[in-house]
Wavefront OBJ file of the C-alpha trace (Angstrom):
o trace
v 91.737 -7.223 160.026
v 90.874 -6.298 163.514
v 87.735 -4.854 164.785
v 86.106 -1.049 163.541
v 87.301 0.443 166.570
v 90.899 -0.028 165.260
v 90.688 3.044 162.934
v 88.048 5.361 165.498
v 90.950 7.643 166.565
v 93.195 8.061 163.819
v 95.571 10.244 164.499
v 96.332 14.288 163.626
v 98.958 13.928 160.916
v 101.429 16.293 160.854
v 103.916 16.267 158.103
v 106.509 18.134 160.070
v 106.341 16.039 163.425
v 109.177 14.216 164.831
v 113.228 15.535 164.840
v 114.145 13.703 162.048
v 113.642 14.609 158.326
v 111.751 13.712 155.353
v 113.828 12.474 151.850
v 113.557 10.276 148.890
v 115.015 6.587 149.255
v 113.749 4.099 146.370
v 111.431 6.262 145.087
v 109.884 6.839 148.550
v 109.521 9.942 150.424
v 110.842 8.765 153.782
v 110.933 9.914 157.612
v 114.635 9.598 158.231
v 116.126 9.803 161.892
v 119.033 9.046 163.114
v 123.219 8.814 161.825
v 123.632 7.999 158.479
v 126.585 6.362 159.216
v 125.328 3.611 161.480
v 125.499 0.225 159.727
v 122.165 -0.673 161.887
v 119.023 0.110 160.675
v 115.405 -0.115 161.694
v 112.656 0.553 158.834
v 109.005 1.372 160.608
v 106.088 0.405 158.408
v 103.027 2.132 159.723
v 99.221 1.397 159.905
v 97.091 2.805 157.640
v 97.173 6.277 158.745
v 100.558 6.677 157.060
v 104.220 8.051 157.571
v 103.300 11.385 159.151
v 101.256 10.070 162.308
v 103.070 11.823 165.157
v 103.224 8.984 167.589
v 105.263 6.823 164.729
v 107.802 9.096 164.139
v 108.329 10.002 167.739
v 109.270 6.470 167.742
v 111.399 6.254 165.276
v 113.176 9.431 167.059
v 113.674 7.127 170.270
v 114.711 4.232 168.203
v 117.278 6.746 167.047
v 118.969 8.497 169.624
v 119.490 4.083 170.908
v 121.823 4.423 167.650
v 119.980 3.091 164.503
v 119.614 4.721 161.248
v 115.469 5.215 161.352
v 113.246 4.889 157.929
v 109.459 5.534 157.851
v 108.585 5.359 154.151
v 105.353 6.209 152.709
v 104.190 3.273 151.269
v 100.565 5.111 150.811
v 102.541 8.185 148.348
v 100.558 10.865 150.241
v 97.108 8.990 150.225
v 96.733 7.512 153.976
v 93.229 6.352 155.078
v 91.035 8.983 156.035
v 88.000 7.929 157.698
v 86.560 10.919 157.318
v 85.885 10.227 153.676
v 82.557 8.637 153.527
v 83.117 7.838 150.104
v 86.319 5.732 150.390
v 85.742 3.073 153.333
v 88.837 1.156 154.352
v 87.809 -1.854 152.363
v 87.889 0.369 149.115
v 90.744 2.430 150.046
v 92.734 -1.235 150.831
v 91.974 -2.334 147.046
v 94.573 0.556 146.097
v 96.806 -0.046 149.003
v 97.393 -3.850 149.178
v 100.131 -4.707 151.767
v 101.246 -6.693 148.540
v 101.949 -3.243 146.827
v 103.808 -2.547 150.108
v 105.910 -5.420 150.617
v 107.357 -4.843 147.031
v 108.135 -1.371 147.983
v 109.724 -2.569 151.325
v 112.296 -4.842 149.032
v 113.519 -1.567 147.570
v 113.569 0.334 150.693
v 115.812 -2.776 152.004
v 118.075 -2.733 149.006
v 118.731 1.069 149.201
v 119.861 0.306 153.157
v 121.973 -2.372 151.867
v 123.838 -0.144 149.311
v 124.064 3.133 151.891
v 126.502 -0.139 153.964
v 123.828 -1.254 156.247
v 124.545 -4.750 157.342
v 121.603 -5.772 159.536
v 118.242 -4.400 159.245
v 115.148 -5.308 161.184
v 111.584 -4.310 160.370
v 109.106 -2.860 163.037
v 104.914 -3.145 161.564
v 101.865 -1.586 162.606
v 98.979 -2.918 161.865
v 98.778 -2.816 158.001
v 102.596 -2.503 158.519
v 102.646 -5.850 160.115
v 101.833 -7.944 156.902
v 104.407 -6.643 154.873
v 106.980 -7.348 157.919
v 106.234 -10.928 157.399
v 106.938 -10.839 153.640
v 109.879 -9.722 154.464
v 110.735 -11.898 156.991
v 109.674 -14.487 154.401
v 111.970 -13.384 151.942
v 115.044 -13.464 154.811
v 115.726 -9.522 154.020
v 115.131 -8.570 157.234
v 117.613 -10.068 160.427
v 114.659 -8.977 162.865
v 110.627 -8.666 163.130
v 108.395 -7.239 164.813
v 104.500 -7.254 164.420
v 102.249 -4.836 166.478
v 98.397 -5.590 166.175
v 99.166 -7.242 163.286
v 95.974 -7.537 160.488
v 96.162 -9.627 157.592
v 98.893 -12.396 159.044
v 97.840 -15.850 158.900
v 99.308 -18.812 160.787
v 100.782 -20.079 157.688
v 102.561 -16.502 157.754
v 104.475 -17.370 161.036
v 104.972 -20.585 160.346
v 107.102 -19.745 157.052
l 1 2 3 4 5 6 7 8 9 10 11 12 13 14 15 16 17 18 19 20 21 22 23 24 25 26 27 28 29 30 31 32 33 34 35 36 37 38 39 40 41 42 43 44 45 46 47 48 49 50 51 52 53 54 55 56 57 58 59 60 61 62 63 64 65 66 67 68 69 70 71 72 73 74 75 76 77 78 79 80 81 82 83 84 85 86 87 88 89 90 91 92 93 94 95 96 97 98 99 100 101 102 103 104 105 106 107 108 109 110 111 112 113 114 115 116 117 118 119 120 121 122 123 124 125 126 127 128 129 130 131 132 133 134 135 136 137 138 139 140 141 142 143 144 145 146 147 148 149 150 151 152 153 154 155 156 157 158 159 160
């Protein structure tokens, strides 16, 4: 994982940010932007701050209005990190949210594209986000990848 300073300015969630809207897909309450009718889609998997981090889903807005149907699930189900909570440092609060728990998630997320008549998807990860990119890469669900300050990707990870 990178260095502390990584998570010393989380960001002001706000579960209302961003022009898009918030719905179920797989089980997942979701940031959705853009036309459900596009056949293109682009699914954001944040850092450990979660789904309603302003700066994400202003993002996905931009990624958007370029044409792309936009998902932001919560892979977290309303429990981001909060480093405010002395009592649940990132290495505990990781043990419940295991990009392994995440990746899983992200298969349904990609099947529930698939069956809405998406026929390419790629995969944008932050962070936390950037691990369970890879897995999907891995698993060839995914036509595109892209890892931002990824933590927990090896070099066997890339390679594969």
């Amino acid at each position: 994982m990178s260095g502390p300073e990584c998570c010393s300015n989380p960001p002001l969630l706000n579960p209302n940010a961003g022009a898009g809207h918030v719905e179920k897909l797989a089980g997942l309450d979701s940031y959705i932007a853009g036309s459900p009718n596009s056949n293109l889609a682009v699914l954001l998997i944040s850092d450990v701050f979660g789904y309603e981090a302003p700066n994400l889903r202003n993002i996905a807005d931009k990624v958007a209005a370029a044409g792309y149907y936009v998902v932001v699930p919560d892979f977290f189900f309303g429990d981001p990190y909060n480093p405010e909570n002395a009592n649940r440092a990132i290495h505990v609060w990781l043990k419940d949210h295991g990009t392994d728990k995440g990746s899983e998630a992200a298969k349904s997320i990609v099947e529930a594209l698939k069956s809405k008549g998406v026929s390419a998807i790629g995969a944008v990860g932050f962070c936390w986000g950037a691990k369970v990119v890879v897995e999907l890469s891995k698993s060839r669900l995914i036509q595109a990848a892209v890892l931002l300050h990824p933590s927990f990707v090896s070099v066997d990870d890339i390679k594969d």
